[in-house]
C-alpha positions as a printed NumPy array, in Angstrom:
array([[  0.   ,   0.   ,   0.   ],
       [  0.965,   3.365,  -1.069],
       [ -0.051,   6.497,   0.365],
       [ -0.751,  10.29 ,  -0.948],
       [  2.467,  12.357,  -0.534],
       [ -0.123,  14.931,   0.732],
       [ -0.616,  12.316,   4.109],
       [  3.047,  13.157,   5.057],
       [  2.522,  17.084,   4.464],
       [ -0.755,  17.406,   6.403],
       [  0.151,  15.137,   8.923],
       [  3.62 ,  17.512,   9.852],
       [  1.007,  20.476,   8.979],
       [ -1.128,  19.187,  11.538],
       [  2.453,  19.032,  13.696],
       [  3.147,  22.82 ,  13.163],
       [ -0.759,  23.503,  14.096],
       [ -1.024,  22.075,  17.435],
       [  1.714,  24.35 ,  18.483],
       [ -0.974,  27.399,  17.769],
       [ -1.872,  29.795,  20.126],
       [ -5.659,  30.16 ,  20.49 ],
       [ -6.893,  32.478,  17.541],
       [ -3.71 ,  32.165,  15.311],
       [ -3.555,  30.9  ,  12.069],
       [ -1.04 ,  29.468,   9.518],
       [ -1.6  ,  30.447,   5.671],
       [ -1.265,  27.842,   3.05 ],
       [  1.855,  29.285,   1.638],
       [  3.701,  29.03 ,   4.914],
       [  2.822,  25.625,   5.453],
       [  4.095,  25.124,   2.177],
       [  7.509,  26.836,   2.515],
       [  8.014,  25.761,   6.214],
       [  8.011,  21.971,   4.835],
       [  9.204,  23.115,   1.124],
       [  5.726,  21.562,  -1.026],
       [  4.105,  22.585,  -3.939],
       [  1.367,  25.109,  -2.465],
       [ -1.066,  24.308,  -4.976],
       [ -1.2  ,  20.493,  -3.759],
       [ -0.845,  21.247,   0.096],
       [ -4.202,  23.486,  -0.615],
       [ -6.297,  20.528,  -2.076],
       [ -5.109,  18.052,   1.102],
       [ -5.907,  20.702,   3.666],
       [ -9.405,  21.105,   1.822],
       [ -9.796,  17.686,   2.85 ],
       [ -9.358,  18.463,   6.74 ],
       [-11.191,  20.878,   6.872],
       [-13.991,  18.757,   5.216],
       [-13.289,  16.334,   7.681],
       [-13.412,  18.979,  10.47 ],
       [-10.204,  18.817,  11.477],
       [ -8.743,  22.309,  10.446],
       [-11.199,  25.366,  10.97 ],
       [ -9.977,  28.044,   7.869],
       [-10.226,  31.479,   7.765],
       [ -9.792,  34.333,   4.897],
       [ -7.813,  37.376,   5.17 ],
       [ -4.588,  39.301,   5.538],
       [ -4.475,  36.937,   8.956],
       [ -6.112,  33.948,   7.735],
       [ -4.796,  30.118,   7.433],
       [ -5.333,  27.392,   9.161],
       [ -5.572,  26.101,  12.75 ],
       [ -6.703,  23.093,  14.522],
       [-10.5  ,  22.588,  14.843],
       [-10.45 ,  20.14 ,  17.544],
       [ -8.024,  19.427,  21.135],
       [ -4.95 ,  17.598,  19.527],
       [ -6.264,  14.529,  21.952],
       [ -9.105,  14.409,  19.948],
       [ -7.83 ,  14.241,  16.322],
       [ -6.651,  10.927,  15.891],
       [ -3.27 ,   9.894,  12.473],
       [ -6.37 ,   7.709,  11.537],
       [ -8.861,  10.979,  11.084],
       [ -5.909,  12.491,   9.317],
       [ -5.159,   9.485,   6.991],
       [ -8.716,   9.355,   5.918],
       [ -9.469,  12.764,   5.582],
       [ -6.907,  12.37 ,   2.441],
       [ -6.941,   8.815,   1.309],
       [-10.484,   8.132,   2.305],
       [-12.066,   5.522,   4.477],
       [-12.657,   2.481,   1.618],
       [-10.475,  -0.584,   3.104],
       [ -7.418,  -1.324,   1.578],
       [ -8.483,  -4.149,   0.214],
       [-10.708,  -5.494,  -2.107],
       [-11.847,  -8.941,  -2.413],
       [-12.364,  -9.945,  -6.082],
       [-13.509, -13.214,  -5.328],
       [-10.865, -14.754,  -8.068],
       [-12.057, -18.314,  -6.633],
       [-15.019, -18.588,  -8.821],
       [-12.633, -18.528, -11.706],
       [-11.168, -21.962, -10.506],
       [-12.303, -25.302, -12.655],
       [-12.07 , -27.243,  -9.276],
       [-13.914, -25.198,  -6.742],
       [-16.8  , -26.432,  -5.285],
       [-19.777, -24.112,  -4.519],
       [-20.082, -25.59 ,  -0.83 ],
       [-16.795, -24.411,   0.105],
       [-16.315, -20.958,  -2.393],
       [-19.52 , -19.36 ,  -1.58 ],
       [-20.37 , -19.519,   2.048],
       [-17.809, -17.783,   3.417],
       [-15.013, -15.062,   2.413],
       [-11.65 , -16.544,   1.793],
       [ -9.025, -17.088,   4.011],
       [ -6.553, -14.647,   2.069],
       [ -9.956, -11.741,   1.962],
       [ -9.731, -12.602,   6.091],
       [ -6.012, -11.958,   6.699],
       [ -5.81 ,  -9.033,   4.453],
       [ -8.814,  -7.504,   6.162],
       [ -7.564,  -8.409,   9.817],
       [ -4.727,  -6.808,   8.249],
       [ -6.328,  -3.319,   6.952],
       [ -8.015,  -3.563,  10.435],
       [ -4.924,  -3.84 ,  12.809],
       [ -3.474,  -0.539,  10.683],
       [ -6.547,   1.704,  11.124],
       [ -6.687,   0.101,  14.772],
       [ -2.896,   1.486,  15.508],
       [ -3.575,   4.753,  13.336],
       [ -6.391,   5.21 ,  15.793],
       [ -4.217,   4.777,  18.578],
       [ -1.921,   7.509,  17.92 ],
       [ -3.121,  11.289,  18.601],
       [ -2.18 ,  14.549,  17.876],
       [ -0.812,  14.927,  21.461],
       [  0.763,  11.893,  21.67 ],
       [  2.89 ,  12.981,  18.534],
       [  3.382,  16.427,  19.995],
       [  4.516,  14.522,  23.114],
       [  7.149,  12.547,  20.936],
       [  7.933,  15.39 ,  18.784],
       [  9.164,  17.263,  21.963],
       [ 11.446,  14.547,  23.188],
       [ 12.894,  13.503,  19.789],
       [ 13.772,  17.359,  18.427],
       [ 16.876,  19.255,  19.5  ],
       [ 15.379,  21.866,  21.971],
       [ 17.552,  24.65 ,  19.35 ],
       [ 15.663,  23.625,  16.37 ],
       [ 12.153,  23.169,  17.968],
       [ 12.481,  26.915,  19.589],
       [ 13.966,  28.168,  15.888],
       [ 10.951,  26.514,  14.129],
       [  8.392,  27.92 ,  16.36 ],
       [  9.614,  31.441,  16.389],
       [  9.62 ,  30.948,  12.427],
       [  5.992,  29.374,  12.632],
       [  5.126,  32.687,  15.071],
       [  6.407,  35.263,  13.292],
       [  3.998,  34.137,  10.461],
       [  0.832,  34.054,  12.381]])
């Protein structure tokens, strides 16, 4: 499985949003340059969130984006859907009717054992994607970056709100 480029941008977006003080926003095109993506792209995935109620927008000289909801609320799973979509990652085709040998009994009372696995599968990603908030990442985030680059990037973010 392959996901949108745009899930890696809006997911760090998100990032940079949490870090908002109450009534601040973030444009498009500093998202954009803050994480060095095509504008014009980053614009159609944060459509998305805010579609999904995730991001709350507003226009003007001031305007942007900011988070809609606590980050303990928003979820990598609301995120990842928001842009991919919530169909399952797999489909079942049901190739076995195509077999000469298959028996009716067998093929066509239950799903297939390789449909099962690849849904328990689909399942146990969403299920950990669920798991994982936006505070939980801010949390990590916090340990993980040098305390000099997280205080340069916010007073980069800040002096853009």
């Amino acid at each position: 499985m392959i996901l949108k480029s745009q899930v890696e941008w809006v997911l760090h977006c998100c990032a940079l949003l949490a870090g908002l003080p109450e009534n601040h926003y973030l444009s498009t095109k500093t998202l954009a340059e803050f994480h060095g993506v095509p504008k014009e792209y980053l614009s159609k995935a944060l459509q998305n969130l805010s579609q999904a109620a995730i991001v709350e927008t507003t226009l003007g000289p001031s305007g942007g984006y900011r988070l809609a909801r606590p980050t303990s609320e928003i979820t990598f799973l609301d995120i990842v859907e928001a842009v991919e979509g919530k169909s399952p990652t797999f489909v079942c085709n049901n190739i076995r009717e195509n077999n000469p040998c298959r028996s009716a009994d067998h093929c066509d009372t239950k799903p297939c054992s390789v449909a099962r696995i690849m849904w328990d599968a689909d399942e146990a990603w969403r299920s950990k994607l669920r798991s994982v908030t936006l505070a939980s990442l801010v949390e990590t985030l916090a340990k993980d970056v040098p305390a000099d680059l997280w205080k340069k990037s916010s007073e980069w973010v800040m002096a853009r709100t």
